[in-house]
C-alpha positions in Angstrom: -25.8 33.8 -5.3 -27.7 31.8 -3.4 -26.1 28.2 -2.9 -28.8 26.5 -3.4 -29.7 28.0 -6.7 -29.3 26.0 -9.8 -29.8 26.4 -13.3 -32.7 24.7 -14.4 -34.5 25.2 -17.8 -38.0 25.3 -17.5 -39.6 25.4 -20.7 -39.0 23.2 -24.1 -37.5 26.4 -25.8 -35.1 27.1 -22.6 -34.6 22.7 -22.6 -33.2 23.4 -26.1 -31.3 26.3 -26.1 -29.4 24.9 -23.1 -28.5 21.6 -25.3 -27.8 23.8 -27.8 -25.4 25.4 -26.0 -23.7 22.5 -24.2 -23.3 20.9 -27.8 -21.5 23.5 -29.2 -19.3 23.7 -26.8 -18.7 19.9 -26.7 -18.4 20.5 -30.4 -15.5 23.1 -30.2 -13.9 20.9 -27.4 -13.8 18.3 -29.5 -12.3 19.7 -32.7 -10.0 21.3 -31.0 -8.6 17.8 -29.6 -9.0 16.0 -32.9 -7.5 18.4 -34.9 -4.5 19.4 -32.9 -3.7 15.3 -32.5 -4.0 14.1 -36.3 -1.8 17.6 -36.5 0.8 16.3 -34.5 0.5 12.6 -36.0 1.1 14.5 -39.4 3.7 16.0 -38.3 5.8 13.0 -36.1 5.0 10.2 -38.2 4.1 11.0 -41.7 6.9 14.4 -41.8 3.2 16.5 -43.2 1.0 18.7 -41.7 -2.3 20.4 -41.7 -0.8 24.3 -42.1 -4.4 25.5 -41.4 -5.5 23.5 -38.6 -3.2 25.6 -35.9 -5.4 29.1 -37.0 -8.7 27.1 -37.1 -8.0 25.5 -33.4 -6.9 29.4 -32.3 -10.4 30.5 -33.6 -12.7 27.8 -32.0 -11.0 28.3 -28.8 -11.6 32.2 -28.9 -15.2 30.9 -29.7 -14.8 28.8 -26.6 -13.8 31.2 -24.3 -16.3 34.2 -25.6 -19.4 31.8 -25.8 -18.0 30.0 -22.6 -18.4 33.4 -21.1 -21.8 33.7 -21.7 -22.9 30.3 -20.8 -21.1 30.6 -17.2 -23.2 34.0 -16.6 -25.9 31.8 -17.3 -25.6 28.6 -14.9 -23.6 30.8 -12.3 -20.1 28.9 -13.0 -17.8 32.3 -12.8 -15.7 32.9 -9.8 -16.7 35.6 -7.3 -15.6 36.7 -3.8 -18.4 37.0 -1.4 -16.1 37.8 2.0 -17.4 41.3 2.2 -21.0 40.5 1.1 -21.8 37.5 3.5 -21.1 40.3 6.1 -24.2 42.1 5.5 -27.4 41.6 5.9 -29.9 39.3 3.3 -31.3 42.9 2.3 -27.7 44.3 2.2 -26.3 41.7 -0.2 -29.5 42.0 -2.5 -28.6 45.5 -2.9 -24.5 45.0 -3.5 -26.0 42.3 -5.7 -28.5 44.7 -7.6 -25.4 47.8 -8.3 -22.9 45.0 -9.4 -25.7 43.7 -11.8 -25.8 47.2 -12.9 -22.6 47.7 -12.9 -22.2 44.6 -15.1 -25.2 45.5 -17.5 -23.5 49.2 -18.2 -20.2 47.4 -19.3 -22.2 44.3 -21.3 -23.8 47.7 -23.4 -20.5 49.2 -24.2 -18.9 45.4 -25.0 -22.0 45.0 -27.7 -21.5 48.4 -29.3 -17.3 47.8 -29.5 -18.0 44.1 -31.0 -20.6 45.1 -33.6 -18.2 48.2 -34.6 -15.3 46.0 -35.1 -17.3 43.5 -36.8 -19.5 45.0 -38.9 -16.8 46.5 -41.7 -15.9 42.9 -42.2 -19.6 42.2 -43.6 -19.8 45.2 -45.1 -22.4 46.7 -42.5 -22.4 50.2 -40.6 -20.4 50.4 -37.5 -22.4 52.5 -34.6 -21.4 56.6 -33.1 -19.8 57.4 -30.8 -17.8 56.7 -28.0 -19.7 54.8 -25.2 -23.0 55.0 -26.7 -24.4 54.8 -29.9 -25.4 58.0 -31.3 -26.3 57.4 -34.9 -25.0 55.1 -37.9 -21.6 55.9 -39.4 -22.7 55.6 -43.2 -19.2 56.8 -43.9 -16.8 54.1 -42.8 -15.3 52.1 -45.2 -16.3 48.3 -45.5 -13.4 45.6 -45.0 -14.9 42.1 -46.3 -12.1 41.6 -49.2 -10.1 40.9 -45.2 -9.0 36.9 -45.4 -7.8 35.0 -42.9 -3.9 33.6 -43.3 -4.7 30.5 -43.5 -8.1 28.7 -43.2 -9.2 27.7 -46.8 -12.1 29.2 -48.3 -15.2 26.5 -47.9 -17.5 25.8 -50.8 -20.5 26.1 -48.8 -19.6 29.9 -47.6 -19.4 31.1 -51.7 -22.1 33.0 -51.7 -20.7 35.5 -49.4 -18.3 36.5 -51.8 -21.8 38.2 -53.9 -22.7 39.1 -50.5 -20.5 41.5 -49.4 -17.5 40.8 -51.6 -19.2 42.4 -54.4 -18.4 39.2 -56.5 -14.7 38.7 -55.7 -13.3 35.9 -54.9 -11.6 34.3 -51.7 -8.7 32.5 -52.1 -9.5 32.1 -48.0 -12.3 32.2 -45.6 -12.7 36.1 -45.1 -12.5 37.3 -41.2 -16.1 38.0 -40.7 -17.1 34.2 -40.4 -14.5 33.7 -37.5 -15.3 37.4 -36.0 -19.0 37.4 -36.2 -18.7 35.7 -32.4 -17.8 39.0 -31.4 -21.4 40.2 -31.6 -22.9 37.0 -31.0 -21.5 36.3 -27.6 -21.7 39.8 -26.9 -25.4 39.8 -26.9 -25.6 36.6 -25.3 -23.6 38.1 -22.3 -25.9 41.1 -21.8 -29.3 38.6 -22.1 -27.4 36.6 -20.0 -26.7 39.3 -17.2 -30.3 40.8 -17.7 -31.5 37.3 -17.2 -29.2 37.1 -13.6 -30.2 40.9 -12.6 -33.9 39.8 -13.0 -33.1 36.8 -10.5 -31.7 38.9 -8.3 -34.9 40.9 -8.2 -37.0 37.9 -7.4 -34.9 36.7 -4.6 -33.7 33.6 -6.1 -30.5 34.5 -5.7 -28.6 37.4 -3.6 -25.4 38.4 -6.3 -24.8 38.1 -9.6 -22.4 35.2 -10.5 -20.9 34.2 -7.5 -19.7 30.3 -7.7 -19.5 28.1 -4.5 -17.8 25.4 -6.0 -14.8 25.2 -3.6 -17.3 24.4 -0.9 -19.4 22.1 -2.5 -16.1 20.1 -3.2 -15.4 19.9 0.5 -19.0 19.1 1.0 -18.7 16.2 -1.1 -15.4 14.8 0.5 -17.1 15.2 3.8 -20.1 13.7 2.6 -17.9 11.2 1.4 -15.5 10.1 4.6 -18.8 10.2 6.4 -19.9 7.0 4.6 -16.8 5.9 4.2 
């Protein structure tokens, strides 16, 4: 990456998406923190406790950590190790830079087609063929939305799912495909993500893929900082 590239949205549309996206994670942060303290208030002064709120905090931090993934490809906040690449030449790290983005867009493809076939029985949709690449629908496979999570309580706002794909059962709890559908989501996002990075990389705005330079920007800071000091 070039250390002098930043993220910086450009139109209205990208303006909002990247709110968007810092708000939900905010959001998940957040939850998380306010449901595992009046959890542990419950629990150490009232002798009560919230027996849903541990599974709902282990699902927004898997949604955390998978759209988390996604948003880092996007402002170039992963970890990489550019010792060997700084080595070559500004044409020799565009190409390293161009077969790891390749690299990287091959595995994003197979990630999408493994979370849509392990989500897609829970909504009672068609998982994909075969083994890397799809190859057809699988109108056989058997549909898994009656699937509940232990604990999470069924919200009144999510009944209609159960005509949906429930085929008019109830849920006594919120059925798996609401906390699985990230699977897809942020699978997608990562490979519009790394398309969006591989595209960089072809215009020369940056030289790798998602190499982060934040170690030196830290000592540039505290040198910047003694300096004035």
């Amino acid at each position: 990456m070039s250390a002098s590239w930043k993220y910086e949205p450009k139109t209205k549309l990208g303006r909002f998406v990247h709110e968007f996206e810092e708000n939900a994670i905010a959001l998940m942060l957040g939850l998380m923190t306010a449901l595992t303290f009046i959890n542990v208030i419950r629990r150490y002064v009232f002798n009560a406790s919230l027996i849903w709120s541990l599974e709902v905090v282990l699902v927004l931090f898997a949604w955390l950590v998978l759209f988390g993934i996604a948003y880092g490809f996007k402002v170039t906040a992963h970890l990489g190790v550019d010792a060997v690449t700084n080595l070559l030449s500004h044409r020799g790290r565009r190409i390293a830079g161009l077969l790891s983005a390749a690299i990287c867009l091959f595995y994003a493809v197979l990630l999408l087609k493994g979370a849509w076939d392990y989500w897609a029985p829970f909504a009672e949709l068609k998982p994909t063929t075969g083994r890397w690449f799809p190859t057809g629908i699988d109108w056989g496979a058997r549909g898994t939305s009656y699937f509940e999570t232990d604990q999470i309580p069924m919200p009144g706002f999510l009944k209609w799912l159960e005509d949906a794909i429930n085929y008019g059962e109830t849920y006594s709890k919120m059925p798996r495909v609401v906390p699985y559908v990230i699977l897809p989501i942020s699978a997608l996002l990562i490979l519009v993500r790394i398309v969006q990075a591989t595209l960089r990389i072809i215009k020369g705005e940056q030289n790798s893929l998602i190499v982060s330079h934040e170690a030196e920007d830290a000592v540039e800071e505290v040198a910047a900082m003694n300096r004035e000091a």
